[in-house]
N, C-alpha and C positions, 0 to 999 in steps of 0.2 A: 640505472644509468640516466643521466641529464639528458634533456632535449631542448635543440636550440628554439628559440620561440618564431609563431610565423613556418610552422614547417612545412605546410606544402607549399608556401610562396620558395622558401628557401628548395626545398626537392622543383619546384619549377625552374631556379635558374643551374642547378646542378648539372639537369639533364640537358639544358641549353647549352651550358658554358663549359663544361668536363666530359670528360670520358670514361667515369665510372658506371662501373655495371647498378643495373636497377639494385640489386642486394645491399651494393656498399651504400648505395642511397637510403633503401628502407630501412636501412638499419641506423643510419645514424639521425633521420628525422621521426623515426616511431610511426612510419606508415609500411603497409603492407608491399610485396616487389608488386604483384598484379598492378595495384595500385600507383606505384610509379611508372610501369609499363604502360597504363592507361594517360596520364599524365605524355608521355613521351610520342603517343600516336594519337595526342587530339581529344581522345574522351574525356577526360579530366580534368577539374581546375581550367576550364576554358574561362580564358579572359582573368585570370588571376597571372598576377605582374610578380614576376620572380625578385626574391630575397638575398640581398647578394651578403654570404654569410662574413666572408672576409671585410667587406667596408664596416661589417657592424661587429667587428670582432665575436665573431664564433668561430672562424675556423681559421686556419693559417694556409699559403699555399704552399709550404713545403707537405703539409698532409695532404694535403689535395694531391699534388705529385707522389706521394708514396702510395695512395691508393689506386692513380694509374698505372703505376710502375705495376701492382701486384693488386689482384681482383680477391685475394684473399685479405689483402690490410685490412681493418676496420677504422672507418674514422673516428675522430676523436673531439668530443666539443674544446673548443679553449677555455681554458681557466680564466675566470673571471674570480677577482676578490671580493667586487662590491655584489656580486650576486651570491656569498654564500651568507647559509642560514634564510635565504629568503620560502622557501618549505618549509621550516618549522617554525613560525611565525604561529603565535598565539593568538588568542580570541575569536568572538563569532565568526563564523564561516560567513564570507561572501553569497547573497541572496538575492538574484537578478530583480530588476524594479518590475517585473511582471509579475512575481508572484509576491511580493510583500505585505501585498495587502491582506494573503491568506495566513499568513504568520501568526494573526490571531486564535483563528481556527484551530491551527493546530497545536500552538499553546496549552488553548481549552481542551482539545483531546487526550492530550499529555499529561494534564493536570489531572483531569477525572479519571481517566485510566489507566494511570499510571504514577498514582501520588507518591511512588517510593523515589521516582527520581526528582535529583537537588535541581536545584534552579541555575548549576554550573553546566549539567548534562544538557537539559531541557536547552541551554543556550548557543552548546556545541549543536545540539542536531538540527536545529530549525535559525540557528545564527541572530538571536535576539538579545536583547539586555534584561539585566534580573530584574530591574524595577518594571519592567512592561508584566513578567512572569509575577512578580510579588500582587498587583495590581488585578492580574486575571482571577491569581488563589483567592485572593480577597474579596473577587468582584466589586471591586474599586472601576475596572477598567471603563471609560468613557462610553464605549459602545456596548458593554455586556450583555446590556440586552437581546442585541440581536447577531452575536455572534455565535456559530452553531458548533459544534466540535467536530472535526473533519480529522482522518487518521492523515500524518504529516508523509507518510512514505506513497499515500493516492496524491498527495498534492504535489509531489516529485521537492519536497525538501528535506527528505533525505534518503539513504538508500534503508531497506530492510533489514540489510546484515549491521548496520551501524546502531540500529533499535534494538535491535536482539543484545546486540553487546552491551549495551550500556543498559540494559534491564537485565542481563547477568549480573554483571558488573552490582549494581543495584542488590539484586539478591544475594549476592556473598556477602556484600558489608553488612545487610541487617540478618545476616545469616551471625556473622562474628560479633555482633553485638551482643546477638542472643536475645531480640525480641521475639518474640511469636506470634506465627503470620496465621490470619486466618484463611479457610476454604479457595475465598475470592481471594484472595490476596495474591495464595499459590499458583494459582490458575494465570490470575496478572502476570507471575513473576516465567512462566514456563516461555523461553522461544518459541520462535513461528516452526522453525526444525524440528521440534519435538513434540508443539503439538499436531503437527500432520504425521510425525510416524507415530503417535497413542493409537494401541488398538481399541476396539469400540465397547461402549462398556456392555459387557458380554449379561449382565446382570438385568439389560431392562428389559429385553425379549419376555423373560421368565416372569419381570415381576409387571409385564401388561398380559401375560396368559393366566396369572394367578387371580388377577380382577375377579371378580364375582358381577354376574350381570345381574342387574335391579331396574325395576321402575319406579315412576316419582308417583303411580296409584297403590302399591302395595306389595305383598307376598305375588311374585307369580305364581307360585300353586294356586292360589284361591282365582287368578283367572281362571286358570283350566278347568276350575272345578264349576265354577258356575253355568245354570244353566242357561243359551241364549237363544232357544226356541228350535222349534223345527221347519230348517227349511229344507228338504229334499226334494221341494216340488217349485214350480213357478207360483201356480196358485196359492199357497201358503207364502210365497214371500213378497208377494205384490198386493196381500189380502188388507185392506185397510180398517184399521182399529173400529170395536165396536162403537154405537153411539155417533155415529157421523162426524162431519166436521166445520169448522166455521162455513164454511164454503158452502155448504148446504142449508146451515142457520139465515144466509145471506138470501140465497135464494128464494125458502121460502117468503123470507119480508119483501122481496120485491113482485110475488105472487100477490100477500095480502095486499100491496098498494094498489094494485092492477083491479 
């Protein structure tokens, strides 16, 4: 169902200027009752200048009057001609001037890690033109250098369920080609749905208990086997090697000087 544009300015002058119940209200502007109820005792939308939907053709007052006659009516937007088809309106998606400059970034993520999608998709989800896309594949792009690859659904341009489809979408067509996808490739092509329900591979436990421990001196048998003296005593293990030591060498020549 349409919603009038402006709607909580418009649910502001409703509850000023009519006598419909909060319901008839939230239902015809797409906000919640609480929400209009809030709106009606002050808490909401303070200092927001009500919408008055009849001067700007959305509603008519004979509907306004059928829905105080009856708390059950529902309203009704008015028809407008020049606003239809404005929803399916083609091309990149609108991308606020705050985040645009990340556009690049996410391009390059798209492109590395996801080469199966066309430079039509890659411009529906992040709302770019193909030659900026053709420019990154190429590393043509002006800045390349220093452009990182940033995944586009952290950078909030787009959602995750819209990634996941068009990387299905992606895997069917070169499914019906009939190319064949390598290891990486499948992995790429798997949603984010499916891969958090894979269960774990059950296979690597077994084959880290199958390892064989080694050292980088040899056979461990032949440590154990070798012999490395007796120490069961203090005096044998603090006993210092026969023949002295420099230290006593020293010694003595500062005796001979003397």
């Amino acid at each position: 169902m349409a919603k009038p544009i402006m709607a909580r300015a418009t649910a502001v002058w409703l509850v000023d200027n009519t006598t419909l119940s909060f319901k008839q209200i939230a239902d015809f502007v797409g906000m919640h009752e609480l929400e209009v109820q809030g709106i009606a005792d002050g808490d909401v939308a303070q200092g927001v200048k009500g919408f008055d939907p009849i001067a700007n053709n959305q509603l008519t007052e004979e509907e306004i009057e059928k829905g105080q006659a009856s708390p059950l009516h529902k309203l009704k937007l008015k028809f407008n001609a020049s606003a239809q088809g404005e929803e399916k309106r083609r091309g990149p998606r609108y991308t606020p001037l705050s985040k645009r400059q990340d556009r690049p970034a996410s391009i390059y993520w798209l492109v590395k890690f996801h080469p199966e999608l066309s430079d039509g998709q890659i411009s529906k989800l992040v709302g770019t033109t193909k030659p900026t896309i053709q420019a990154i594949r190429e590393r043509t792009h002006w800045n390349i250098a220093n452009i990182q690859p940033i995944d586009p659904v952290a950078l909030g341009l787009c959602k995750q369920s819209e990634l996941d489809a068009a990387v299905q979408k992606a895997a069917a067509k070169k499914a019906a080609e009939g190319g064949l996808m390598s290891d990486d490739e499948r992995r790429r092509l798997v949603s984010t749905e499916q891969s958090l329900g894979m269960d774990p591979d059950a296979n690597m436990a077994s084959a880290i208990e199958s390892l064989e421990t080694f050292t980088l001196s040899g056979n461990p048998a032949d440590e154990d086997d070798r012999d490395h003296g007796d120490y069961s005593n203090a005096d044998s293990f603090f006993k210092l090697p026969e023949g002295g030591s420099d230290n006593d060498d020293d010694d003595e020549d500062e005796d001979d000087a003397k």
